[in-house]
Backbone bond lengths (Angstrom), bond angles and torsions (degrees), N, CA, C in turn:
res aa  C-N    CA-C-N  psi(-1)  N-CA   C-N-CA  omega(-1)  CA-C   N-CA-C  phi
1 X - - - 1.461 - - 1.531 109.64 -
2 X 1.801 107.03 117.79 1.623 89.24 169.11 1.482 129.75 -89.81
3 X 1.175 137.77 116.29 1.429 136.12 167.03 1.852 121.11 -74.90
4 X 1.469 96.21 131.87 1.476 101.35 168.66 1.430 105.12 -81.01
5 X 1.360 101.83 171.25 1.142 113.79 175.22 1.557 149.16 -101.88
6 X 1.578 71.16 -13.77 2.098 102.06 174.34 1.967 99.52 -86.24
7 X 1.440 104.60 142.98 1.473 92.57 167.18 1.546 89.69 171.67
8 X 1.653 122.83 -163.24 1.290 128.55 174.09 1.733 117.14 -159.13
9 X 1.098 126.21 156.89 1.184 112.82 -174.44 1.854 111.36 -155.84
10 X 1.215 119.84 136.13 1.164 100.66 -170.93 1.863 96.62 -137.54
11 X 1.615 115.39 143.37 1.168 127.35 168.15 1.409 132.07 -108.98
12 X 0.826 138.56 141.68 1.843 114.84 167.86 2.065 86.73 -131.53
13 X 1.604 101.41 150.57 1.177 98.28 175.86 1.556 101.54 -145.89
14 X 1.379 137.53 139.61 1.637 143.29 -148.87 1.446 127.42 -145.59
15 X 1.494 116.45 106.35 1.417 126.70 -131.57 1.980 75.96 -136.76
16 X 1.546 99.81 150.14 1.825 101.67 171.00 1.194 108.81 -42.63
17 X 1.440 95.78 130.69 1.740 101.90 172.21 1.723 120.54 62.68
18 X 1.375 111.44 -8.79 1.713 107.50 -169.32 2.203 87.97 -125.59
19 X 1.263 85.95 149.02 1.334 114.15 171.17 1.746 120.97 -143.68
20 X 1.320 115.92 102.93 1.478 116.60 156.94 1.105 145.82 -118.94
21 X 1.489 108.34 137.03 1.596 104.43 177.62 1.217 124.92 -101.65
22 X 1.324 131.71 157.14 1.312 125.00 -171.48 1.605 103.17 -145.19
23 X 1.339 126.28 98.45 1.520 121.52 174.19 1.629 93.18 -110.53
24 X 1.445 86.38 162.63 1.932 110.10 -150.35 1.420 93.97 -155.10
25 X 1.633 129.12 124.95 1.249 165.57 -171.16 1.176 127.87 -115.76
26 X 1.471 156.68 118.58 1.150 128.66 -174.80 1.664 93.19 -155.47
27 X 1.354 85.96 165.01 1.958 99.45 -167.03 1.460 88.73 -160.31
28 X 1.675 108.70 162.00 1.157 144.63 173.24 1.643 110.68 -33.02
29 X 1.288 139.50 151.05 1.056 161.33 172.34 1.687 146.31 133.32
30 X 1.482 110.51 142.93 1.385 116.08 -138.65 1.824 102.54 -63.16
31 X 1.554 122.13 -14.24 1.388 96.40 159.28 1.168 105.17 -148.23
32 X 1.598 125.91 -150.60 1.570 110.35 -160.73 1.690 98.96 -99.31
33 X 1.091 113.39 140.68 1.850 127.97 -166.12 1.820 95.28 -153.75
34 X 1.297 83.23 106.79 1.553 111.76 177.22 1.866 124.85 -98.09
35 X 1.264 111.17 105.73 1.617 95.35 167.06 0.924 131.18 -117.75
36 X 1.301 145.71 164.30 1.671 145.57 -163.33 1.242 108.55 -150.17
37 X 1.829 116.14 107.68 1.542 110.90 164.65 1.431 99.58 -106.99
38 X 1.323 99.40 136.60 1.371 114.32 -175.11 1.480 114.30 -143.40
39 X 1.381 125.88 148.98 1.917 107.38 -173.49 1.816 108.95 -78.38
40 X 1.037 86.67 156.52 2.038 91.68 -174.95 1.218 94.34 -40.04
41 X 0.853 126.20 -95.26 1.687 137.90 -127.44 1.818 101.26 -71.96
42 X 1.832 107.53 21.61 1.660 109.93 156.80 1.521 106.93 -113.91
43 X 1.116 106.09 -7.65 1.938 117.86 -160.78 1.679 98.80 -28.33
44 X 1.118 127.23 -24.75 1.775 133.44 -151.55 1.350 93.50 -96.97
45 X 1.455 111.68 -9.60 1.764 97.85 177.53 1.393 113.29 -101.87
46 X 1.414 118.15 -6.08 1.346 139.02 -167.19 1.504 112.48 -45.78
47 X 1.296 103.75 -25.62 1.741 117.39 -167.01 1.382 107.87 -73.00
48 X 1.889 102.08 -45.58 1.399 118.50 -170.18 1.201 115.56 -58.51
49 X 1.358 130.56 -38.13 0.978 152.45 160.68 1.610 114.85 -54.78
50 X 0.943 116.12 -57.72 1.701 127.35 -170.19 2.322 101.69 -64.80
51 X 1.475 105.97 -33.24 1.299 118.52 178.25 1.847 113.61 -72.00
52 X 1.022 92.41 -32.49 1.418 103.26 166.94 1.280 127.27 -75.31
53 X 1.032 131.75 -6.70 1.272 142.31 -154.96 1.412 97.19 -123.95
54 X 1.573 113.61 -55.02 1.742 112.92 -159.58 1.483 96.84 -68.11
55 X 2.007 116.64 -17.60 1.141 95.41 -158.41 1.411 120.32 -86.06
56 X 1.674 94.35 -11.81 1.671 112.60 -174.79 1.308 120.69 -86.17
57 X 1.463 110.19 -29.02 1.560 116.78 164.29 1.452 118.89 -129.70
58 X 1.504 109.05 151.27 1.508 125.83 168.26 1.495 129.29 -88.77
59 X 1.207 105.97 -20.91 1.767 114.04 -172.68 1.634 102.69 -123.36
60 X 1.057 111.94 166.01 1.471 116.33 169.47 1.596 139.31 98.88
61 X 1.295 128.91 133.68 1.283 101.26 -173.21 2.161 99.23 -100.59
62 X 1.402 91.23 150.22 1.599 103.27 -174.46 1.212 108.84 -132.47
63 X 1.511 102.29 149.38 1.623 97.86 -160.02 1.887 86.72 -139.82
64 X 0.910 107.66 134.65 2.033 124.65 -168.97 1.146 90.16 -130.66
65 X 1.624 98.88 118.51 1.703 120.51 146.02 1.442 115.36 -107.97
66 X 1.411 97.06 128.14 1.653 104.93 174.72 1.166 120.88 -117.32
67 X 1.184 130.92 108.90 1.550 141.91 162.27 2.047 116.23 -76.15
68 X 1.242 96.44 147.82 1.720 98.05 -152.98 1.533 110.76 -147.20
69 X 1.055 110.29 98.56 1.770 113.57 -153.31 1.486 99.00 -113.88
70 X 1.463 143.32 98.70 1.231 128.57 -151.22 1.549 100.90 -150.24
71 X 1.249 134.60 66.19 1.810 145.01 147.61 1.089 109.32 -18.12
72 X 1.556 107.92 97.76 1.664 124.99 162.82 0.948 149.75 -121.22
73 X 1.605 115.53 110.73 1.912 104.61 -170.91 1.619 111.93 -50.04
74 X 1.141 100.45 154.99 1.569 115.75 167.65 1.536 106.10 61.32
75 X 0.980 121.49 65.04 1.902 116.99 -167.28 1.692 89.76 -105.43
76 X 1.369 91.50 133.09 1.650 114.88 165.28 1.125 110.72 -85.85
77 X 1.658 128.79 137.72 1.083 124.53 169.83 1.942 106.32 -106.48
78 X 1.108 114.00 146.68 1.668 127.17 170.88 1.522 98.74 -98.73
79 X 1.335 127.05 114.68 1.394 144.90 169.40 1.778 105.85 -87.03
80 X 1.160 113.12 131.24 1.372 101.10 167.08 1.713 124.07 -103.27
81 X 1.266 108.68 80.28 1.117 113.07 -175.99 1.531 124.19 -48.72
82 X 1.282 108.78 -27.05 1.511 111.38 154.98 1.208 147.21 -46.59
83 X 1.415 103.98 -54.19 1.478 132.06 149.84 1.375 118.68 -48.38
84 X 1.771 130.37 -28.97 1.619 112.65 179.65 1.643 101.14 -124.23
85 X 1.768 115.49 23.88 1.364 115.22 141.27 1.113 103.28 -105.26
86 X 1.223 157.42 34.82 1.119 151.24 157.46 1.570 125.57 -102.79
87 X 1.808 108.57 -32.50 1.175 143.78 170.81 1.312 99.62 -80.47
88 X 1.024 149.20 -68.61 1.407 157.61 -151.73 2.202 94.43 -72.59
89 X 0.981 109.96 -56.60 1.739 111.62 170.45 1.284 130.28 -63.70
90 X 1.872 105.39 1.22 1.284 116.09 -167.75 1.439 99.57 -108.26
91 X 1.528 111.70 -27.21 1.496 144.47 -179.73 1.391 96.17 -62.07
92 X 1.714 115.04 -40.40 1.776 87.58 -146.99 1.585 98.62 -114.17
93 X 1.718 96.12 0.04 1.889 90.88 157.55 1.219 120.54 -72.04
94 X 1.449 110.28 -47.63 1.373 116.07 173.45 1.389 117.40 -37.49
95 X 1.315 134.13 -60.86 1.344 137.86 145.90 1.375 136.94 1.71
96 X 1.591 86.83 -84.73 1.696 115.13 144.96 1.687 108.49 -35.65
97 X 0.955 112.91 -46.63 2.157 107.84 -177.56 1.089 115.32 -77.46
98 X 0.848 112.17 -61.26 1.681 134.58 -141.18 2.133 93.85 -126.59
99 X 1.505 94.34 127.81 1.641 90.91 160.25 1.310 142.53 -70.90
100 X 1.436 112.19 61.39 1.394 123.70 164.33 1.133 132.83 -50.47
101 X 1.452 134.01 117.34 1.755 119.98 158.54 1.618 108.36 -80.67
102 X 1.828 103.92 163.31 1.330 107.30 163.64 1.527 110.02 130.42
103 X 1.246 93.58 137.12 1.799 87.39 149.06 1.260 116.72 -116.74
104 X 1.943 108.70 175.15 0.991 119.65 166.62 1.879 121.91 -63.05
105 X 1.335 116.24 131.37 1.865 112.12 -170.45 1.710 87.38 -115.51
106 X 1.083 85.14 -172.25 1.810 116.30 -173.78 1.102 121.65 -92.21
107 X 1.641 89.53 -45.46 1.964 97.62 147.96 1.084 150.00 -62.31
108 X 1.666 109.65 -17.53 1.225 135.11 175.94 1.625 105.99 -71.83
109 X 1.335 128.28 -53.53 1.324 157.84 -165.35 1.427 104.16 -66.53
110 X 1.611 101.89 -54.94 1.808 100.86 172.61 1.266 115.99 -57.74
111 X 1.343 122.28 -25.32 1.404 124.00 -173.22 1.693 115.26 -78.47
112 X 1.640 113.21 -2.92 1.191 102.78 -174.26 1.594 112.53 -88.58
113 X 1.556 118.55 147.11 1.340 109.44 -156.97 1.697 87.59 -97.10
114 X 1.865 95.28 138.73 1.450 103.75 -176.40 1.624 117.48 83.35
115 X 1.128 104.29 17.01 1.413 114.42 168.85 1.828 122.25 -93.72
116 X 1.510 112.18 -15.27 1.114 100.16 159.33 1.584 90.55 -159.39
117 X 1.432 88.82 152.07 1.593 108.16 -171.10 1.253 119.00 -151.06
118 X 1.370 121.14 169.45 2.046 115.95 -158.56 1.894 92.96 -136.49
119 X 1.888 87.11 104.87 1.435 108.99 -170.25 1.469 110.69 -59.50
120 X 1.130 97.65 126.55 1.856 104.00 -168.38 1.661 103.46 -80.76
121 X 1.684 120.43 -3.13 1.410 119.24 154.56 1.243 117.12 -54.46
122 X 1.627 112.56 -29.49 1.777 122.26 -156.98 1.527 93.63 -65.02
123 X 1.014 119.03 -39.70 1.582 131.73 -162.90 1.949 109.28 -48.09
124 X 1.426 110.19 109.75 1.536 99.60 178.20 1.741 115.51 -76.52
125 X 1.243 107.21 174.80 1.426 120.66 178.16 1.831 113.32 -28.38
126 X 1.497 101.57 -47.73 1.326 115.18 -141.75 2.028 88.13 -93.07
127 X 1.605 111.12 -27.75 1.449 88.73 171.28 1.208 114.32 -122.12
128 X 1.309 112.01 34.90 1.549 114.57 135.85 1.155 126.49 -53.41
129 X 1.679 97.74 -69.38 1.365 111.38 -175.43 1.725 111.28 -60.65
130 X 1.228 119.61 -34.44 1.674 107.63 164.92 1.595 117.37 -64.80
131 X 0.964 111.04 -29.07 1.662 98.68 -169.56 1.315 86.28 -72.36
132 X 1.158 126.59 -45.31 2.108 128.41 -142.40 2.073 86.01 -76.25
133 X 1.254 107.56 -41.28 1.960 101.51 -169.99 1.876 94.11 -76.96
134 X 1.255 123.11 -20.06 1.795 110.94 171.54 1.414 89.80 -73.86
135 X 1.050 119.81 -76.36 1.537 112.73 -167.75 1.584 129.36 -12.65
136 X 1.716 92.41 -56.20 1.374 101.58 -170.00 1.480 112.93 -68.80
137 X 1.737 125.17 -32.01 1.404 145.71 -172.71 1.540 108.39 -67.57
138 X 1.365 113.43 -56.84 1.480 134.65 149.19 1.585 114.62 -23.72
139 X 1.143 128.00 -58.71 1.635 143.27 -125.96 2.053 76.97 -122.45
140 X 0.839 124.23 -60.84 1.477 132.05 174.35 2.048 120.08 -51.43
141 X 0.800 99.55 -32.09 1.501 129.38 166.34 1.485 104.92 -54.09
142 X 1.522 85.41 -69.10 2.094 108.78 -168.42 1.566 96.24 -50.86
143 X 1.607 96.73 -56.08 1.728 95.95 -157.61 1.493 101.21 -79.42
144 X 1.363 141.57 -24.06 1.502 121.40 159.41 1.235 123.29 -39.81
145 X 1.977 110.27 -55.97 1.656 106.28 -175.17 1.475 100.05 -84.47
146 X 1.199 138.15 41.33 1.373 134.24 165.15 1.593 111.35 -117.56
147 X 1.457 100.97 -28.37 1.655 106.60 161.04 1.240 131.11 -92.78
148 X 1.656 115.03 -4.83 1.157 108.16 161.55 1.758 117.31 -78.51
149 X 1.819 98.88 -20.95 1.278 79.29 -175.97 1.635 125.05 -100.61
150 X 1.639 100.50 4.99 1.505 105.79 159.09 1.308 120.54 -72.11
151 X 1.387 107.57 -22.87 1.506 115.84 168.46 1.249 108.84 -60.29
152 X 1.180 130.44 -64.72 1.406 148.02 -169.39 1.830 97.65 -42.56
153 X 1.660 114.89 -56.48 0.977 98.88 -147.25 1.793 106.12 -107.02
154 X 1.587 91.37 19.15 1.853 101.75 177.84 1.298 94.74 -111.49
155 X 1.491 127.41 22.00 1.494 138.45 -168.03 2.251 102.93 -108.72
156 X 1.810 78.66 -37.33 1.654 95.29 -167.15 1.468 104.27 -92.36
157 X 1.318 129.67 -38.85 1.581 141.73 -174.03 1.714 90.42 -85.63
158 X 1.252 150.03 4.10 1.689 161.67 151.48 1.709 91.98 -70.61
159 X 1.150 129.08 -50.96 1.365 128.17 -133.31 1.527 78.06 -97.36
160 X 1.228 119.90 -62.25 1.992 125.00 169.65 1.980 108.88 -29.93
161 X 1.350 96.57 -71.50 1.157 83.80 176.05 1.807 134.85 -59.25
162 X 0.882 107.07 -20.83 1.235 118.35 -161.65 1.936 94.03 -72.59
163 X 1.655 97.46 -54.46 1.670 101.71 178.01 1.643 103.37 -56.90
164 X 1.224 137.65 -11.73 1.290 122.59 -145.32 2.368 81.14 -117.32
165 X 1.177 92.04 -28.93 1.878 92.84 177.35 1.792 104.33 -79.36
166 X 1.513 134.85 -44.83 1.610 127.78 152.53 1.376 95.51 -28.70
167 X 1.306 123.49 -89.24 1.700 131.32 -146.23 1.846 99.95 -46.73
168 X 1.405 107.87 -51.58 1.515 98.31 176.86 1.464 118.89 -59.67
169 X 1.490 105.99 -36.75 1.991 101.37 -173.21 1.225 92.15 -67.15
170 X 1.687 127.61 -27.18 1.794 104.43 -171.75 1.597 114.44 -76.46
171 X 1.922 114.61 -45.50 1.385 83.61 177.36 1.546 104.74 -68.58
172 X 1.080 153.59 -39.03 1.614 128.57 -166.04 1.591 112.56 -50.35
173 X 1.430 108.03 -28.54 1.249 97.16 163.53 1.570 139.33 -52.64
174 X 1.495 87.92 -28.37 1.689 107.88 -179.07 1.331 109.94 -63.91
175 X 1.842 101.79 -62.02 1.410 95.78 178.17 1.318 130.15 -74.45
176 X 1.095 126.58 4.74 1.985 122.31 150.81 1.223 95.50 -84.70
177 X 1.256 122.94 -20.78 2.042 82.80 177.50 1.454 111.85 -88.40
178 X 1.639 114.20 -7.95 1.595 103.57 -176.62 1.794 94.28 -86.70
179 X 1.497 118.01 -31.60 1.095 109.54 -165.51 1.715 121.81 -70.36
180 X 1.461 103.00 -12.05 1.785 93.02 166.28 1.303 144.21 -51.00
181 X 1.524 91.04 -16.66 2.049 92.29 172.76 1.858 103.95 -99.85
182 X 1.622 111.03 5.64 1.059 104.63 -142.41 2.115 109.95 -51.84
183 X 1.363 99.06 -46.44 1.508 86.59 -168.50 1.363 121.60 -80.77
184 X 1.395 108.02 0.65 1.980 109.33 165.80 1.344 89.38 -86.31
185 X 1.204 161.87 -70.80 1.598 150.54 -142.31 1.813 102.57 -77.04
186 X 1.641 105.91 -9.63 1.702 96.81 176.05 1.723 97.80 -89.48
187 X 1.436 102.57 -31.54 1.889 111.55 -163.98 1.784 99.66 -66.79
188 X 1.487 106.00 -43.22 1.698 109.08 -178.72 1.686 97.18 -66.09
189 X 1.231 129.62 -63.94 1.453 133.42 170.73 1.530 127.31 -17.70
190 X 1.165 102.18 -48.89 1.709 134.05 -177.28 1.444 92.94 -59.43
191 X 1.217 106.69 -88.11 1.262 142.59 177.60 1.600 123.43 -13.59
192 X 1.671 101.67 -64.32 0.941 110.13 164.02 1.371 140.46 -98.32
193 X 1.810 107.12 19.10 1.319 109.43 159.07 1.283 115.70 -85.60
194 X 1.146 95.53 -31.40 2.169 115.63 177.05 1.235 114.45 -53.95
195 X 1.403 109.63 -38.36 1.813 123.77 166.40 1.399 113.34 -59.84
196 X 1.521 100.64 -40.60 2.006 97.52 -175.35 1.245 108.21 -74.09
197 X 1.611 125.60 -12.37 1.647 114.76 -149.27 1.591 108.75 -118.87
198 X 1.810 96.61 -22.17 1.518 104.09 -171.30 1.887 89.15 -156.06
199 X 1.216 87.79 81.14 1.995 85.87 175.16 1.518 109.92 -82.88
200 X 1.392 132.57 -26.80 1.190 121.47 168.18 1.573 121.09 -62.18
201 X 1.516 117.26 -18.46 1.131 107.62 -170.05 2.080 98.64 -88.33
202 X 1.433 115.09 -41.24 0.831 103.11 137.97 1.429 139.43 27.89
203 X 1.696 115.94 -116.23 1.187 138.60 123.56 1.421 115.53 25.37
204 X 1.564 98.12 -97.99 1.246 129.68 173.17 1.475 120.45 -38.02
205 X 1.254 116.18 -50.40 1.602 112.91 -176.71 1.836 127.32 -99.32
206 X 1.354 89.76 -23.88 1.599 92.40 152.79 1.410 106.85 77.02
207 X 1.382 118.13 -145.63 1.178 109.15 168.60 1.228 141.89 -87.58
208 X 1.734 112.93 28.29 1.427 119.30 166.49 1.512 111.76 -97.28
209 X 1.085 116.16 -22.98 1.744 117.16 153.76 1.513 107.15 -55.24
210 X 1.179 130.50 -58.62 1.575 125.63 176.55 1.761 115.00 -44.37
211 X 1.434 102.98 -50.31 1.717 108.23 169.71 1.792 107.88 -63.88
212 X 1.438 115.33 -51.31 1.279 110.86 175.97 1.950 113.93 -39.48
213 X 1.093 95.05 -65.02 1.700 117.56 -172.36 1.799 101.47 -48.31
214 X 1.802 105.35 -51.99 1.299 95.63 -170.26 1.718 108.29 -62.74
215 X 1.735 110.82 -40.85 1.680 106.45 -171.87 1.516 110.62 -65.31
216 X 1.303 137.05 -22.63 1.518 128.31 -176.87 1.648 96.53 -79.78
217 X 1.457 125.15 -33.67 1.197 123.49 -147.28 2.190 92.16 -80.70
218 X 1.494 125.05 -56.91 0.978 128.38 121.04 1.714 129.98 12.49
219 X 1.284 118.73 -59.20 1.511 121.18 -178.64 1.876 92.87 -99.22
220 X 0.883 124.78 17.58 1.271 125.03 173.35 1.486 116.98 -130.39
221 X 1.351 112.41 1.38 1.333 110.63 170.03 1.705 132.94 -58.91
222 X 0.913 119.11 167.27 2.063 100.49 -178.05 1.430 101.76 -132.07
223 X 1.595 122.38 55.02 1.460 128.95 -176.90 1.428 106.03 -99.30
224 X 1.599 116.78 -27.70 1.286 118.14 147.73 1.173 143.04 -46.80
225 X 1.412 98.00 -50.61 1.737 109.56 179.53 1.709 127.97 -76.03
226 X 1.672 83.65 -21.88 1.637 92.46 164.07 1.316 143.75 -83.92
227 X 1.824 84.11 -21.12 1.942 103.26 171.10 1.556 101.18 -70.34
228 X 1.721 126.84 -44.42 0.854 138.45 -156.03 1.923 91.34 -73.16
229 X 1.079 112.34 -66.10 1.501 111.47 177.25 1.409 120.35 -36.92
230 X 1.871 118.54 -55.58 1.496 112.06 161.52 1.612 124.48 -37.82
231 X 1.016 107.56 -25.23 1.940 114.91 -162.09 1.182 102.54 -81.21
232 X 1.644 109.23 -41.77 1.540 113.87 177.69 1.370 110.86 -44.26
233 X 1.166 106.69 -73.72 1.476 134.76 -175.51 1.420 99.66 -35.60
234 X 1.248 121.60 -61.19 1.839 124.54 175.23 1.522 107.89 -41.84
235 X 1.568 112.49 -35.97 1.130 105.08 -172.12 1.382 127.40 -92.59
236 X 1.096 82.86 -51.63 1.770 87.45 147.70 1.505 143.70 -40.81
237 X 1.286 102.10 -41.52 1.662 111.12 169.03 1.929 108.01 -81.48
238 X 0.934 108.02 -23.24 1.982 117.05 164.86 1.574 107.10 -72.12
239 X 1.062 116.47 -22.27 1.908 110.88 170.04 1.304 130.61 -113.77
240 X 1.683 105.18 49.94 1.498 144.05 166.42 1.344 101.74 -85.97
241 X 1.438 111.33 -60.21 1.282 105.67 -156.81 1.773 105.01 -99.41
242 X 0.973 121.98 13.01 1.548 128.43 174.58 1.385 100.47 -58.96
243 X 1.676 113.08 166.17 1.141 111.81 -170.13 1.628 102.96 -127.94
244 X 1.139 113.58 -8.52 1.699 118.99 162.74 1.124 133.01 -134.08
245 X 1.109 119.92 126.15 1.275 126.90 -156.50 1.462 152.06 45.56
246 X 1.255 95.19 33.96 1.334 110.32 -159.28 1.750 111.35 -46.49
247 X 1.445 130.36 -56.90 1.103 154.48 153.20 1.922 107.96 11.75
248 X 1.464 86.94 -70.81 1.205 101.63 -179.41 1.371 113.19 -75.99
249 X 0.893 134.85 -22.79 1.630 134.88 167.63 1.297 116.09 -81.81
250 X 1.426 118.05 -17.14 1.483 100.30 167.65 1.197 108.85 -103.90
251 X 0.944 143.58 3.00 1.726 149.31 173.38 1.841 82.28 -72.74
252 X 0.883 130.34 -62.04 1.635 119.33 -153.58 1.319 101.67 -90.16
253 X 1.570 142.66 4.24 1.047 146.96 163.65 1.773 99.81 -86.37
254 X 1.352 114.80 -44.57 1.481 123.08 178.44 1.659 92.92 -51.54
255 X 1.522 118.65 -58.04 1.698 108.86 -171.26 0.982 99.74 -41.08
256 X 1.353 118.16 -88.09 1.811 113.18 -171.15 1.286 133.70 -9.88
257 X 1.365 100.43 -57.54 1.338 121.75 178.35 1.692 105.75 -39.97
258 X 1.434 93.15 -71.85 1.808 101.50 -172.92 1.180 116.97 -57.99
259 X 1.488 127.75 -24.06 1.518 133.09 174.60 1.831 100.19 -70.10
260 X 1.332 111.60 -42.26 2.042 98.00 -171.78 1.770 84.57 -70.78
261 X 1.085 135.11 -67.82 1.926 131.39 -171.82 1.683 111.36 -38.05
262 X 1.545 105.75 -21.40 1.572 116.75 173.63 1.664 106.49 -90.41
263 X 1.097 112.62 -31.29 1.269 111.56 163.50 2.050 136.56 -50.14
264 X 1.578 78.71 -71.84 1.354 121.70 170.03 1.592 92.93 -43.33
265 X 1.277 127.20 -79.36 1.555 140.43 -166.99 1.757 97.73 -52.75
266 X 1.450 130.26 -22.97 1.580 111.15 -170.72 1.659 93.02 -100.65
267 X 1.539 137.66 -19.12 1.359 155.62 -166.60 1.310 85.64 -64.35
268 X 1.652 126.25 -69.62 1.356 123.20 -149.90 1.401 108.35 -115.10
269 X 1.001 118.96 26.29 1.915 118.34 168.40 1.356 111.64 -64.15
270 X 1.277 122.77 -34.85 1.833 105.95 178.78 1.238 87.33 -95.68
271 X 1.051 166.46 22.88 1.429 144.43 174.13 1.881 109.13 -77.60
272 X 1.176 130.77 45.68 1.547 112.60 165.57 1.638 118.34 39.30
273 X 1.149 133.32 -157.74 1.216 154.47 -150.71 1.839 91.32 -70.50
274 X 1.130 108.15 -56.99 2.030 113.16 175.06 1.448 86.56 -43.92
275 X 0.995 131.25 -71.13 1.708 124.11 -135.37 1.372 102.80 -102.15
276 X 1.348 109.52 12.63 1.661 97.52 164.16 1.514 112.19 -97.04
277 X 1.630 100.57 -24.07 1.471 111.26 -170.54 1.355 107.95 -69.36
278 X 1.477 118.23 -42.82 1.306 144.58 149.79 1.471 128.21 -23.74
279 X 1.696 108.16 -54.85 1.044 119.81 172.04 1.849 125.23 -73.60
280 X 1.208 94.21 -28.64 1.600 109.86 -170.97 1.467 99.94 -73.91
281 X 1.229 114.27 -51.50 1.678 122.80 -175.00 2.044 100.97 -69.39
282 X 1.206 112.22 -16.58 1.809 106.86 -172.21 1.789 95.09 -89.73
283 X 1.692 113.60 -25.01 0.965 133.07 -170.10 1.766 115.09 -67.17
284 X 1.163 100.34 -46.41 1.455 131.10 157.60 1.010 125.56 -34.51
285 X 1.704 105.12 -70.75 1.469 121.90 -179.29 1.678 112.66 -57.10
286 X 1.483 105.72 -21.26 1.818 116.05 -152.40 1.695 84.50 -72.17
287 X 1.440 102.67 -64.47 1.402 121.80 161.15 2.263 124.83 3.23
288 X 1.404 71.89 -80.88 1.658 93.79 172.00 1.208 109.58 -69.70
289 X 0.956 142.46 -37.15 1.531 141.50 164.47 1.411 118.17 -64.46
290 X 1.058 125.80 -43.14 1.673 110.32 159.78 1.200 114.82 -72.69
291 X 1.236 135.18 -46.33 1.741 128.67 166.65 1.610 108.85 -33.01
292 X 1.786 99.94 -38.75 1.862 100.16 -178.49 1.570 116.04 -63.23
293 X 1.505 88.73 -46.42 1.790 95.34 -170.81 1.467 101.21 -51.36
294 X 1.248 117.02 -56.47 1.481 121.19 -172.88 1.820 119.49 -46.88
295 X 1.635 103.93 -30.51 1.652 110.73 176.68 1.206 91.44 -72.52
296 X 1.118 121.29 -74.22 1.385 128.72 -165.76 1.563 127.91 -26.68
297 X 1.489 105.83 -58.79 1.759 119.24 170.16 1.804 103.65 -40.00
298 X 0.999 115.67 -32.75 1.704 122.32 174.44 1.744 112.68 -66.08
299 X 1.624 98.52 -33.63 1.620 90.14 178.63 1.261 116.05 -85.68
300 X 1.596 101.39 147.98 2.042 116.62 179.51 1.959 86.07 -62.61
């Protein structure tokens, strides 16, 4: 099955008194990169969350927001007394500088962000373990409808590629059918530029210029590069249905690919009317292969 990598997914899961949400985002990237915003005083569940995730996907970067709604008798608050002697001395230089009126209020103080907070030490045995089993139910939720919809959409960018692998087997088709005369129309080519440029030598060498002409014409053929190009393609169309990582294996099967069409394209550049037909159809293929790379970077 191939999965994309872009998609979204959201859970909420609801335990006495506790409510969580967990929405989950994900986009393109070459390995797995995980983030978690979550409010302080859950930071200790961050893992639970983060384990769930690495285990369901391999590629991609994902980004988890968790919202955490949790009604508690007897709640301790952590004051940061640091934070409103620090504020309060910052207050009374200013003062000291600049002609300020005012004092410091209570209201002022409540307003500072991170000034009071509910110590996630306070938390006993028993709602640990409840917040950490919402979490996971929550967070499990997200990542189901987040794989259905990488499914969904490594289902539709399958259907892209697939039109874009036809269009390449057709021009390669082209160029084996222009390439059957290919090394008599390079040997006449040869031949008779050698005649326009140096006709005495010509003359002179007879029919070891004809053997010369046929062996370069021969080491320039592209019957290699095209068997080699079909194979790709075999292989390439066999890592659809892989189940890991496919993404990355066809991006480096795509290199190949473009290096034999880079080949092929320097083989037949002087060839006249053969090697334009030749060239236009390798030209093609170059084409579809970067459109591929570009689907591809999307697949896990």
């Amino acid at each position: 099955m191939i999965y994309s990598m872009t998609g979204f997914g959201s859970g909420r899961a609801e335990a006495p008194n506790l409510s969580v949400l967990v929405e989950i985002k994900s986009v393109n990237h070459r390995y797995l990169d995980i983030h978690i915003k979550i409010p302080g005083e859950y930071q200790n569940f961050e893992n639970v969350i983060r384990q769930k995730i690495s285990t369901a996907f391999k590629r991609g970067r994902l980004d988890a927001f968790v919202r955490i709604e949790y009604k508690r008798e007897n709640i301790k608050l952590d004051v940061n007394e640091q934070l409103i002697r620090a504020y309060v001395n910052m207050l009374s230089e200013l003062k000291a500088a600049y002609p300020i009126q005012g004092e410091v209020t209570l209201d002022m103080l409540t307003r500072l962000p991170g000034l009071i907070g509910v110590p996630a030490t306070d938390l006993s045995a028993e709602e640990n373990d409840l917040i950490a089993q919402t979490i996971r139910e929550a967070t499990s939720t997200a990542l189901a409808q987040l794989k259905q919809m990488r499914i969904a959409e490594g289902q539709s960018l399958i259907k892209d590629i697939d039109r874009r692998l036809s269009s390449i087997h057709r021009h390669l088709e082209t160029i084996l059918a222009h390439s059957k005369d290919f090394i008599e129309h390079y040997r006449r080519q040869l031949i008779a530029r050698v005649s326009e440029l140096a006709p005495q030598l010509v003359a002179d060498s007879g029919h070891r210029l004809e053997t010369e002409a046929l062996l370069y014409a021969e080491r320039s053929d592209i019957a290699e590069e095209t068997t080699r190009l079909r194979s790709h393609l075999d292989q390439f169309a066999g890592l659809k249905n892989l189940e890991d990582e496919a993404g990355k294996r066809m991006d480096f099967i795509l290199q190949e690919m473009n290096r034999e069409v880079t080949t092929i394209l320097s083989k037949t550049s002087g060839l006249n009317e053969l090697g334009a037909n030749i060239g236009q159809a390798a030209i093609e293929i170059k084409v579809e292969i970067e459109k591929l790379r570009e689907q591809v970077q999307n697949l896990e």
